[in-house]
C-alpha positions in Angstrom: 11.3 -4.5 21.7 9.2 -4.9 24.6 5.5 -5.8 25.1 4.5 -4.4 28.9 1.2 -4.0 30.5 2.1 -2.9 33.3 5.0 -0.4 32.5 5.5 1.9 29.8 7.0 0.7 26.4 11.0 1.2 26.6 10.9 1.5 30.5 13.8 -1.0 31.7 13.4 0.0 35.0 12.8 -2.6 37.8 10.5 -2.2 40.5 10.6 -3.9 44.1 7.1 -3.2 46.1 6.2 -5.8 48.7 3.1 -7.3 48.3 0.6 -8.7 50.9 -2.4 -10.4 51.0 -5.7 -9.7 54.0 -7.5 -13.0 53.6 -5.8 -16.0 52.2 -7.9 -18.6 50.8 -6.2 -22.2 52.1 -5.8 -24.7 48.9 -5.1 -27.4 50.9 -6.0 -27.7 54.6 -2.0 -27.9 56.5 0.4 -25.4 56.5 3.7 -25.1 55.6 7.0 -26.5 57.5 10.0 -24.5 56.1 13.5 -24.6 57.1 16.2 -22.1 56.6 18.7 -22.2 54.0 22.3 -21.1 54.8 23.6 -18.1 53.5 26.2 -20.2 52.0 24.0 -22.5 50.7 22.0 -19.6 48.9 25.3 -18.5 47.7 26.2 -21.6 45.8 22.7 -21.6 44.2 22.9 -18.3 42.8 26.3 -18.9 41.4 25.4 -22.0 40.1 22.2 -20.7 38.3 24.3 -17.7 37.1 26.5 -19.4 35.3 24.3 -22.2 34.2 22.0 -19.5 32.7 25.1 -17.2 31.1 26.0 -20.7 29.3 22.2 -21.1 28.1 21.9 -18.0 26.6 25.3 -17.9 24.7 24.2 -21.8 23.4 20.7 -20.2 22.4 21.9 -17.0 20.8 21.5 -18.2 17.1 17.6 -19.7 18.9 17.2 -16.1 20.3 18.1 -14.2 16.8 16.1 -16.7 14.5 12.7 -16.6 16.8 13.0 -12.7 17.1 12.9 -12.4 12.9 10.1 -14.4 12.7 7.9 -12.6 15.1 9.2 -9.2 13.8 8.6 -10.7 10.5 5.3 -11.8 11.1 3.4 -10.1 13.4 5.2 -7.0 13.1 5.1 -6.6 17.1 7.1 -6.0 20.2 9.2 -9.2 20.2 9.9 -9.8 23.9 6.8 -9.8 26.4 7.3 -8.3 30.0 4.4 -9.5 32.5 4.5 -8.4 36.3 5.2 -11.7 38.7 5.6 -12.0 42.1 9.1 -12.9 43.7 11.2 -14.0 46.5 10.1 -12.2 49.6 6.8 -10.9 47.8 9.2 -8.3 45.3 7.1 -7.5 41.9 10.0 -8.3 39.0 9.4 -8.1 35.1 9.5 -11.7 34.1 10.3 -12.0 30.3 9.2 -14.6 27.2 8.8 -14.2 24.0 6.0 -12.5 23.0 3.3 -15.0 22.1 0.0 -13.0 21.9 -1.7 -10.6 19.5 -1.2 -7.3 20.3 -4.8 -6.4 21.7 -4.4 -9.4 24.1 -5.8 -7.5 27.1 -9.1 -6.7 24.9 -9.6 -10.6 22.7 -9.9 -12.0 26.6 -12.3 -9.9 27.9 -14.4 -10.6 25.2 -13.7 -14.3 25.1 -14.8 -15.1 28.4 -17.8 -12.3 27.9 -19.1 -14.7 25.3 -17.8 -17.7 26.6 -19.2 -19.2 30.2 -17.5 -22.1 30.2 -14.2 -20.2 28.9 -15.0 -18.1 31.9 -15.1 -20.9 34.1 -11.8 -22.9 32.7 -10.1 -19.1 33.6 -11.5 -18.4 37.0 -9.9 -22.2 38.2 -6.9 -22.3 36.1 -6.1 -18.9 34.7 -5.7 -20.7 31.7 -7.4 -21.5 28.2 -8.2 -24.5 26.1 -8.5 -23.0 23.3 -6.7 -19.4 23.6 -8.2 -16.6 21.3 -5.0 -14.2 22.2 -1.9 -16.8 20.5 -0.6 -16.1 17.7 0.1 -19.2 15.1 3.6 -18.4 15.7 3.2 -18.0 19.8 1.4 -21.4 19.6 4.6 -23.4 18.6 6.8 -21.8 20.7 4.4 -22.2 24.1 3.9 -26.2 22.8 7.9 -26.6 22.8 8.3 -23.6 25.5 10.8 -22.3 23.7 8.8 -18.9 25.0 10.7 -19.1 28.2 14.5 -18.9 26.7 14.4 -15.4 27.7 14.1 -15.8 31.3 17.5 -17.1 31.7 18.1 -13.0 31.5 16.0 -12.9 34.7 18.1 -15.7 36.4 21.3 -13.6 35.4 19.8 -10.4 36.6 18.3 -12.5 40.3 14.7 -12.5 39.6 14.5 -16.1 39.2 16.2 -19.8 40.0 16.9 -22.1 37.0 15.1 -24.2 39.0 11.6 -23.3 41.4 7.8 -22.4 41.4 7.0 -21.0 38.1 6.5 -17.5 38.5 2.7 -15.8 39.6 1.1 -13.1 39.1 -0.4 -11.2 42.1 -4.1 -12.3 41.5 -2.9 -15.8 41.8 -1.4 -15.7 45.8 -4.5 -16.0 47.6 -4.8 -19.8 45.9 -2.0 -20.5 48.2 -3.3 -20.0 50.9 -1.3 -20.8 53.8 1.3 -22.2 51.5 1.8 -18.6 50.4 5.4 -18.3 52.9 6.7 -21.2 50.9 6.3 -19.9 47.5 7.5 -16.8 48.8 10.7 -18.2 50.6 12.8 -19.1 47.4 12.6 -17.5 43.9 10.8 -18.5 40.9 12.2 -20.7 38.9 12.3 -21.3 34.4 11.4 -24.9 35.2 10.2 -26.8 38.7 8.2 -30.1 39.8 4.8 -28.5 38.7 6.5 -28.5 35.1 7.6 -32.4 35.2 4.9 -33.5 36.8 2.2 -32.9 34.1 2.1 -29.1 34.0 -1.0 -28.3 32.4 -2.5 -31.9 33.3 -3.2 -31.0 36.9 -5.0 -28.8 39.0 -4.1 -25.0 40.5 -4.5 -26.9 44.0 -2.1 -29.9 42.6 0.4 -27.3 41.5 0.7 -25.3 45.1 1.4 -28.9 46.3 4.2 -29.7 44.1 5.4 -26.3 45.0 5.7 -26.9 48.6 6.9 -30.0 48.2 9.9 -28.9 46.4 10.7 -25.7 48.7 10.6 -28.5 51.6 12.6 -31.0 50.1 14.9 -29.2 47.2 18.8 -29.9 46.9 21.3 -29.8 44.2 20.6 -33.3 43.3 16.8 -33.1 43.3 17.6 -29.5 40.7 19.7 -31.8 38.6 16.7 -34.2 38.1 14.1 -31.7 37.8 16.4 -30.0 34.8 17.0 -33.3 32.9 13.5 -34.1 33.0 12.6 -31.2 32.1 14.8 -31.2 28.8 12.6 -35.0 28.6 9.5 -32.9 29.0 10.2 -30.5 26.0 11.4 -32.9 24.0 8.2 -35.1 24.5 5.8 -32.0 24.6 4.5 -33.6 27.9 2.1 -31.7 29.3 2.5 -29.1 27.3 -0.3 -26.3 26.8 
């Protein structure tokens, strides 16, 4: 079962619509330099995270089965949640996780941050929450290990997403990158990137853009391999996790 906001429940239909933006807001003053992968290049990637994710979820099937009981169990909820990002190339995919909220989600926030000025505040710059009326005990744990993001390997199978790249925005988010936008927009979103080893919910919205164009500017296969072992560090630790 599916939790969707923006599609109907059951729908498994993907949708592609190009997204643009009239007046980007710069997050940091100079603009991007990218360089062209080779179609080969891009080739071997995709391969590589194909596989790499096929492996992952076969390794985390009894993960996958034992997770999905205890929210059925529990909350007696959709089990998988499907949220609108933004792609490669500006395409709209259906990014999956583990469903982590209450069911009312949409309607706790709105009244959180009605009540809540400084809740309001901590949203507008972050689009994140201290202390996060909409999580379920259940969601809680699995956000502080993200074992809420196992499902996404099913988006790197499918070619939404990189194992490795920008974490996946939503379409309110694009104008924070301002010029930067082409580089986020270059390469597809990844389960785990720089921003996530690098203190994830420790820095800033402006911090994050520049760890993402750093690592569209300066990724290889080595600098992937890194970023995944130290991600693994990173769950293990809980660093930076929230």
């Amino acid at each position: 079962m599916i939790s969707d906001i923006n599609h109907s429940p059951g729908s498994a239909r993907r949708t592609y619509r190009p997204v643009t933006i009239e007046k980007p807001v710069s997050a940091t003053p100079a603009k991007s330099v990218l360089t062209e992968p080779s179609k080969l290049n891009n080739l071997a990637r995709s391969l590589v995270d194909r596989v790499f994710s096929l492996l992952m979820l076969l390794f985390f099937l009894p993960f996958f089965a034992t997770i999905a009981a205890i929210i059925l169990f529990t909350e007696k909820g959709p089990i998988f949640f499907a949220h609108e990002r933004i792609g490669k190339d500006g395409r709209t995919f259906r990014c999956l996780k583990f469903r982590t909220m209450c069911l009312d989600a949409k309607y706790q926030l709105e009244q959180h941050l009605a009540n809540n000025p400084e809740a309001r505040a901590q949203w507008e710059e972050n689009q994140k929450l201290d202390n996060d009326p909409r999580i379920t005990c259940v969601g809680e744990f699995l956000r502080k290990t993200s074992l809420d993001e196992l499902p996404q390997f099913w988006n790197v199978l499918k070619g939404d997403m990189a194992v490795v790249g920008p974490r996946p925005i939503v379409a309110d988010e694009m104008p924070r990158y301002g010029n930067h936008l082409s580089a986020y927009l270059s390469v597809k979103p990844g389960i785990t990137g720089l921003w996530q080893v690098s203190g994830r919910s420790l820095t800033t919205y402006d911090e994050r853009v520049a760890l993402d164009v750093e690592y569209v500017q300066t990724r290889s296969f080595l600098k992937d391999a890194v970023i995944v072992l130290k991600t693994v560090k990173a769950v293990v630790t809980l660093e930076g996790a929230g």
